[in-house]
N, C-alpha and C positions, 0 to 999 in steps of 0.2 A: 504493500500500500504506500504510496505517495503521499508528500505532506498535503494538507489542503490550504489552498492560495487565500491572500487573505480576504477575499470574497464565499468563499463555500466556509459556510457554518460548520462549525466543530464542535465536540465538549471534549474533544483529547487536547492536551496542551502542546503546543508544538514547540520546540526549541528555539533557543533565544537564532534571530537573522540577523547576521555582523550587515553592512553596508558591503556592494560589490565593489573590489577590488581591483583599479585599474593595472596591468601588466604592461609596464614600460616597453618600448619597441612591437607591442602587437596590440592595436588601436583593436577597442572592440574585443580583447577576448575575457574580459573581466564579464561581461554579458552571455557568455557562450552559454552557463547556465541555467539561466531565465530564457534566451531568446530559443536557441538548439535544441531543447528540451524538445524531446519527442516520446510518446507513451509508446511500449512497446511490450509481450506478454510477461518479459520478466520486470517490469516496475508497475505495469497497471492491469487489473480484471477486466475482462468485459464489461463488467456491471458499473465500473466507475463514468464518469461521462470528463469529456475531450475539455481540457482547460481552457477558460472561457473567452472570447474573443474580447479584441478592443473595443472597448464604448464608443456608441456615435452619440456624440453632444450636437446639440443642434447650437448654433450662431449664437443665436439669441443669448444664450446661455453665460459667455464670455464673463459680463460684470460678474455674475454671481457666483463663477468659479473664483477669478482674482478677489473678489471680497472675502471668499473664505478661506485662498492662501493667505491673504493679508494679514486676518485673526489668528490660521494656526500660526504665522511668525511672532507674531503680539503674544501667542499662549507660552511661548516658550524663551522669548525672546525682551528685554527691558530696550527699546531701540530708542536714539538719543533725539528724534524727533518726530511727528507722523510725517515729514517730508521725509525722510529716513529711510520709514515703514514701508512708503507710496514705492520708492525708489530700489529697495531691496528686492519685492515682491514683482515690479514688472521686469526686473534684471531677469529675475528665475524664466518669470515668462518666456523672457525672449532669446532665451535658449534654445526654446524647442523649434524657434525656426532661422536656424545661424545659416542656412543654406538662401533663406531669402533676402539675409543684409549685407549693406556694402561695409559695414564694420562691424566689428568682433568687441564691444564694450568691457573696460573691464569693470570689476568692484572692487576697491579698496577699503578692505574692514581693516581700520587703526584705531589705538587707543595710546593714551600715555600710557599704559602700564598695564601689570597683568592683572587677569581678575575682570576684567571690562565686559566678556560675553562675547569675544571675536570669535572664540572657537565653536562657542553653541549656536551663533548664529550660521556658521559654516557649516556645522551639523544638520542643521534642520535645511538648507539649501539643498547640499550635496543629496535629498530625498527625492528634492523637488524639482531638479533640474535636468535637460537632457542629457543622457552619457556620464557619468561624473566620473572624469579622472581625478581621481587625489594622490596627493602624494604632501610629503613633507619638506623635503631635501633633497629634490630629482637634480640630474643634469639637466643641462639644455639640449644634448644630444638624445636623450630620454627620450624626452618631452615631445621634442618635434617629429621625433621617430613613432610616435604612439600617435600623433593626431590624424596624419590619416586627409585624401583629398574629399571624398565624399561629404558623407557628415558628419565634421569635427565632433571629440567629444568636446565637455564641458569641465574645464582644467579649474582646481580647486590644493592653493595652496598654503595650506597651516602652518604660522611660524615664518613666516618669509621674512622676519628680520635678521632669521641666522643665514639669509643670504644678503640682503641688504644692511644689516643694523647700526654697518659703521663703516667708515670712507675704505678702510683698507680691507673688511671683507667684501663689500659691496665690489670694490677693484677688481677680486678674484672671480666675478660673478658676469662682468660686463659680457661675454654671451650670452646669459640667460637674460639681463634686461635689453639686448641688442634681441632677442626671440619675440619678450612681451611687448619690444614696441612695432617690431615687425606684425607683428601678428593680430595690430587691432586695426589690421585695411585688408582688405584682400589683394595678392597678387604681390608677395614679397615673399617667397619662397626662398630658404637657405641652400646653398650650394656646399656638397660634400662630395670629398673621393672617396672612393668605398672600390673596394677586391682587388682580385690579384693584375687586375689591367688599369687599374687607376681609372674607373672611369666618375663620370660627373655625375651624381646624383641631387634631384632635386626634390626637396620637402615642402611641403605646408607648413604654415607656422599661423594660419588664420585660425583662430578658434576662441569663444569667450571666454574670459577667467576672472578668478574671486580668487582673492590674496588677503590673507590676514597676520599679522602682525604686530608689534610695540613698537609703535614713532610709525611717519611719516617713510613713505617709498620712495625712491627717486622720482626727482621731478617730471622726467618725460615718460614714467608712467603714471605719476598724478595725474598730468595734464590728459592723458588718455581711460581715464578713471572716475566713473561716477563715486565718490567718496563716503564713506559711511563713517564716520567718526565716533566709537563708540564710549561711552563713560562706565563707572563703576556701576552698580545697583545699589540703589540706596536699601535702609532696613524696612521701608515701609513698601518698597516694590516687589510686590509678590509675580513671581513664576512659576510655572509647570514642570517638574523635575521629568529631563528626556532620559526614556527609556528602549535602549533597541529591543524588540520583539514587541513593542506596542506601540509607542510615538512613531518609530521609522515606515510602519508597514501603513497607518495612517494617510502619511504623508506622503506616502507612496501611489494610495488611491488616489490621492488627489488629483498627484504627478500624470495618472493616468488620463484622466479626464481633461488633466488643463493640456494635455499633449494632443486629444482628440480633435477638442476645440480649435487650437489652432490650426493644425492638419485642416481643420474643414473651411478654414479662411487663410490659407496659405498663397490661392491665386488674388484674394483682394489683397493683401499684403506684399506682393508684388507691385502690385498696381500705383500702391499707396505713396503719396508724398506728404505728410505730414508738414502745417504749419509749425514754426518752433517758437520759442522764445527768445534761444540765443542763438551764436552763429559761431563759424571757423569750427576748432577742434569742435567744443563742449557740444554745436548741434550734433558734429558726426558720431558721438559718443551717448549723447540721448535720443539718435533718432529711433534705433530699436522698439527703445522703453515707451516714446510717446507710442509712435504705431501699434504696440500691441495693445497701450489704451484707448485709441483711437475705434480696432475694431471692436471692444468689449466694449464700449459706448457707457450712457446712464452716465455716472458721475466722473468716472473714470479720466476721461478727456481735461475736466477741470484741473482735479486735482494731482494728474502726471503734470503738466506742465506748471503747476503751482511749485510743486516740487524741482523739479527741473532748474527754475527759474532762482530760487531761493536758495538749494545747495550749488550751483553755478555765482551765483553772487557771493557768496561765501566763501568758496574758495580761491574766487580771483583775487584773492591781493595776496595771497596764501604763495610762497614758493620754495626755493634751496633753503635760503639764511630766513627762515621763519618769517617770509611777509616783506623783511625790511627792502628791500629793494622797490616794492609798491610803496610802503608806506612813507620811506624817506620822499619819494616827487609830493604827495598829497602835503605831507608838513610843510615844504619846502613853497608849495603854493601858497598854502597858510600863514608862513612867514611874509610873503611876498604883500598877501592882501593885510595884514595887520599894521601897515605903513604906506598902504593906500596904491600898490604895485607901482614902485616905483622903476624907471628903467633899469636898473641895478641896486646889488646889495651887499656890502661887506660880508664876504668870507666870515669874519668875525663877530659881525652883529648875527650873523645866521646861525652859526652855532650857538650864542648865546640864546635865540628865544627855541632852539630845536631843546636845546641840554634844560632851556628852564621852562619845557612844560615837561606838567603834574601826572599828565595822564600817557607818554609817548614813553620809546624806552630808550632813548636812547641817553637819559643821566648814566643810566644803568649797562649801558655798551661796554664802558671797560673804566678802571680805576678814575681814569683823566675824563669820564662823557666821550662825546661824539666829540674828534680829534680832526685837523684836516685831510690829514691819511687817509680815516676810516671814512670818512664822507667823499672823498676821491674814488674811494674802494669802489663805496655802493652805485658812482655815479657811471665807473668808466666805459658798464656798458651799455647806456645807454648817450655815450660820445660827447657826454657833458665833462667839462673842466673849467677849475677859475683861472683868474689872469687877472694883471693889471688892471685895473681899472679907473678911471678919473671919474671924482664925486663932485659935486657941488663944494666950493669953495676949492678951487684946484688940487686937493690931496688926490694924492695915486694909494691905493692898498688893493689885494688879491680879493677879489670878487667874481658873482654872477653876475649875469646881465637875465632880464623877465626872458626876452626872446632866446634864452639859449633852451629854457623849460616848455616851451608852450608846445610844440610838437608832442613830445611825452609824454604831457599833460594828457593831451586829445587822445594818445594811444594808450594809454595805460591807466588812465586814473580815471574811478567813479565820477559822474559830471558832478558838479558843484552844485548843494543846494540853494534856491534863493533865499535870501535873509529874509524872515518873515517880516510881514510889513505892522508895524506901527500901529499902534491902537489911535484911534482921534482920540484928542483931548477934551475936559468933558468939563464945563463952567461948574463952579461952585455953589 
């Protein structure tokens, strides 16, 4: 007798189901079990009946499947926003149609530290998702050798700061982020010599992936990275203790149904051009996520691009040295208008009102404040430097000039809000 699936009613107890097991270099044979499975007289009776085919979901149906992955990630999961929740849960979505996108999205789950819930949210993913290769601490030779031209699995990797987590391991690693940023366009295939004729072999490197870790991942794959940023659980946040043989086989139905669904809107999905929010990288990295809210329709459509729109805002000013590179132009305008932008500005007065504001970090840069070193640092590349400069009342000292910012300004910095206007004044 054969286990029963976990649709056919039992009262025997079946044994605990580990998660399938991707096998590095052979795409697809962690699946061999579940899909190859064929009855034959020595595992099944006549009398048993033929394991049950896939579900047809009808269209329609779309919202009300991603409404209840939504809640099982909330049941299990303390997530650090419901733009968070929106964006985790169409991520899973839109795995199961990576053959209809022109990009491969990834997730970056980070936390400062451990304990945050990066790993249980991978957990409950890796149920939901199509293909899940996992691994810990693959090669990049692995990796690309497992994915396979057809349809990519779905790469899921835990602990990914013990390949990035510091300049000189991250060093050691530069294939495998030279793989993940390959791999989130289509049609960047790695070249390799392989056997005894040296000939040219060519791999896929397109496939989506979830990365989780402590700290921040290299920049260019942030920037190709819908961001999940996760925090501690506080004592008053209650969760669902995950269990495999009961939470995984759940989530698994799910998986089945939300897999159906799409399958049945796979040529509108094609079709589909999704209005977006933003543009450049971040659309090509949320266009998945809107699209698959788009054909699930009802709320969905509002609130992916709500999402979208608010985690893309957030982490634009976010980059390598924690931000400062956005923030330093923003201040620097700031200095400019608090003296009514005048054509130029002392080197010197500039660092004085940078180092004496309260809420900026830069007192805090190093023993001396922000130095003119470190402020050259942050500038050089975007091709700004001081120089002499003549002020009013003919003194020369090392200065900006406004015009050397304003390009910068336009390309990099949030637009400026307008000063709210003035109350009238009101007679006695």
């Amino acid at each position: 007798m054969t286990e029963p699936t976990p649709s056919t009613p039992s009262h025997s107890i079946a044994p605990t189901t580990w998660p399938a097991v991707a096998v590095p270099g052979q795409p697809g044979a962690h699946l061999h079990d579940e899909q190859d499975w064929q009855p034959n007289a020595a595992t099944q009776s006549p009398a048993e009946p033929m394991p049950p085919a896939a579900p047809v979901i009808p269209a329609s149906e779309g919202a009300a499947i991603l409404d209840e992955l939504r809640t099982t990630i909330r049941r299990y999961v303390v997530m650090p926003s419901e733009e968070a929740l929106t964006a985790a849960t169409l991520w899973a979505a839109a795995t199961h149609l990576q053959t209809v996108w022109q990009h491969a999205p990834r997730l970056a789950v980070v936390g400062p530290a451990k304990r945050c819930g990066k790993s249980r949210l991978l957990e409950v993913l890796i149920e939901a998702v199509h293909d899940p290769l996992i691994t810990v601490n693959a090669s990049a030779a692995a990796i690309f050798r497992s994915i396979g031209d057809a349809n990519p699995p779905t790469l899921l990797v835990d602990e990914v700061d013990t390949i990035f987590g510091s300049a000189k391991v991250a060093e050691k690693n530069e294939e495998m982020r030279g793989l993940l940023n390959a791999g989130h366009q289509r049609n960047r295939p790695t070249l390799r010599v392989s056997g005894p004729n040296h000939d040219v072999q060519k791999f896929s490197t397109f496939a989506m992936a979830a990365l989780a870790g402590i700290g921040d991942l290299p920049d260019t794959i942030m920037d190709r990275s819908v961001v999940i940023r996760m925090r501690r659980r506080a004592d008053a946040e209650k969760v669902t203790a995950w269990r495999y043989g009961r939470d995984d086989l759940k989530v698994r139905a799910l998986r089945e149904r939300l897999a159906a669904w799409l399958t049945s809107v796979r040529d509108e999905a094609i079709a589909l051009e999704p209005k977006l929010p933003v543009d450049d990288r971040a659309a090509d990295t949320w266009e998945p996520l809107i699209s698959v809210a788009d054909l699930a329709g009802g709320r969905w459509p509002m609130i992916a691009r709500t999402a979208c729109k608010a985690m893309t805002d957030y982490e634009s000013g976010r980059d390598q040295d924690g931000g400062l590179k956005i923030r330093i132009l923003t201040d620097i305008r700031k200095a400019f208008a608090s003296v009514g932008n005048p054509t130029a500005l002392r080197t010197a007065d500039l660092l004085n009102f940078l180092n004496a504001d309260p809420e900026a970090p830069w007192a805090e840069i190093s023993s001396a404040g922000l130095t003119p070193l470190k402020l050259r640092a942050l500038l050089t590349d975007y091709g700004i430097s001081s120089g002499n400069r003549r002020f009013p009342g003919g003194n020369q000292a090392k200065g900006f000039t406004l015009a050397q910012f304003t390009d910068a300004w336009t390309r990099y910095c949030p637009p400026e809000r307008p000063a709210p206007e003035a109350a009238p004044a009101t007679g006695a």
